[in-house]
C-alpha positions in Angstrom: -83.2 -20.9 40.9 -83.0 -17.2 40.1 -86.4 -16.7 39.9 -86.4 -17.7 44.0 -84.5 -14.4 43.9 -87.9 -12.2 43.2 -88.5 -9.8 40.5 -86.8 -6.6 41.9 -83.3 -9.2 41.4 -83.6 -11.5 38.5 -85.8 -11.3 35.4 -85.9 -13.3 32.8 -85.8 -12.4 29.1 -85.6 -14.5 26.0 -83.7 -13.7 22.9 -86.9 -15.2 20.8 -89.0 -12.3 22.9 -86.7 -9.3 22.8 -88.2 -6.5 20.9 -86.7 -2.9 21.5 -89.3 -2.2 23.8 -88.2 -5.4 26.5 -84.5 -3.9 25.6 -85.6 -1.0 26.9 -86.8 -2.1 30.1 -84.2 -4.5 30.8 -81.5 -1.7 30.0 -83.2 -0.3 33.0 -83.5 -3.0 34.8 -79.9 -3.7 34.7 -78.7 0.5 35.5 -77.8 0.8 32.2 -77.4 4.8 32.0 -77.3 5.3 28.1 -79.7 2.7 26.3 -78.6 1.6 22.5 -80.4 3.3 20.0 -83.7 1.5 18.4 -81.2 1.0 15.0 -78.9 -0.8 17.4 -80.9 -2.9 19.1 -82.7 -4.1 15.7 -79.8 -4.9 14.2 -78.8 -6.8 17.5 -81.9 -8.6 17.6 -81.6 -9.4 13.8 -78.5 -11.0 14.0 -77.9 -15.3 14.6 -76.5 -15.7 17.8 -73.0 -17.1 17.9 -72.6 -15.4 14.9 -70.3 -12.6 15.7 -68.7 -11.4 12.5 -69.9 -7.7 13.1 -68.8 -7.9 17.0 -65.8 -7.0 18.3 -64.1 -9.9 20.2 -62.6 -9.0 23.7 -59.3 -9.2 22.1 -60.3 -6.2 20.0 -61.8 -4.0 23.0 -60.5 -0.7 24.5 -59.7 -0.2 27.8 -62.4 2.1 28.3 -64.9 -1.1 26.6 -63.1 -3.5 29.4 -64.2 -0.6 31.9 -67.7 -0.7 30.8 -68.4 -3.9 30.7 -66.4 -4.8 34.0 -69.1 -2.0 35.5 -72.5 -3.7 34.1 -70.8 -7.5 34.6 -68.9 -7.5 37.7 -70.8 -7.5 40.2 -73.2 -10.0 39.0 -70.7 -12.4 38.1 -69.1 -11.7 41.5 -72.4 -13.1 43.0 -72.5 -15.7 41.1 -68.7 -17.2 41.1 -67.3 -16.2 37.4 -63.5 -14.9 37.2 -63.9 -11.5 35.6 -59.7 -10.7 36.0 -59.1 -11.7 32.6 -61.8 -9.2 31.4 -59.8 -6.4 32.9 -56.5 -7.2 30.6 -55.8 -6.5 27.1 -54.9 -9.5 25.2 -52.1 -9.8 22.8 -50.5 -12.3 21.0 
C-alpha cells in the first residue's frame, strides 16, 4: 500500500539492511536537520530490537524530546490516523 505512494513519499527500509550509510539517507529522506553521529547509529543498529534497556521510555522524555519527536512524527501519523496527543504530555505517576 505505501509503496502506491511513489518514492518521493514512502520508502522502505529494513532494520536487517540498515547500515549508517541507508541511516544517512533516510535521515534525509525524512527532513531530519541534524543526523546521529556514525557511533550512534552503530550502537542503534547493534542493539535487539524490543530491547530498550539503554532507551529512554516516553515517561522519561523532556519536553523539548516530546517537541522533537512530535515535529518528525506528527504529521505522518496525522496522515495515517494515529493519536499523537498523549505524546505531547508528560507522564507521571
Amino acid at each position: 500500500a505505501f509503496q502506491s505512494l511513489g518514492p518521493k513519499r514512502c520508502r522502505v527500509q529494513k532494520l536487517e539492511n540498515l547500515s549508517h550509510d541507508s541511516y544517512s539517507d533516510l535521515a534525509a529522506f525524512l527532513g531530519a536537520n541534524t543526523p546521529l553521529p556514525k557511533a550512534d547509529v552503530t550502537q542503534l543498529i547493534e542493539s535487539r530490537p524490543n530491547a530498550f534497556s539503554n532507551l529512554p521510555t516516553t515517561e522519561q522524555w523532556t519536553a523539548t524530546d516530546r517537541q522533537e519527536v512530535l515535529r518528525h512524527v506528527a504529521p505522518v501519523a496525522d496522515a495515517l490516523g494515529y493519536d499523537t496527543a498523549h505524546l505531547g504530555e508528560a507522564h507521571h505517576d
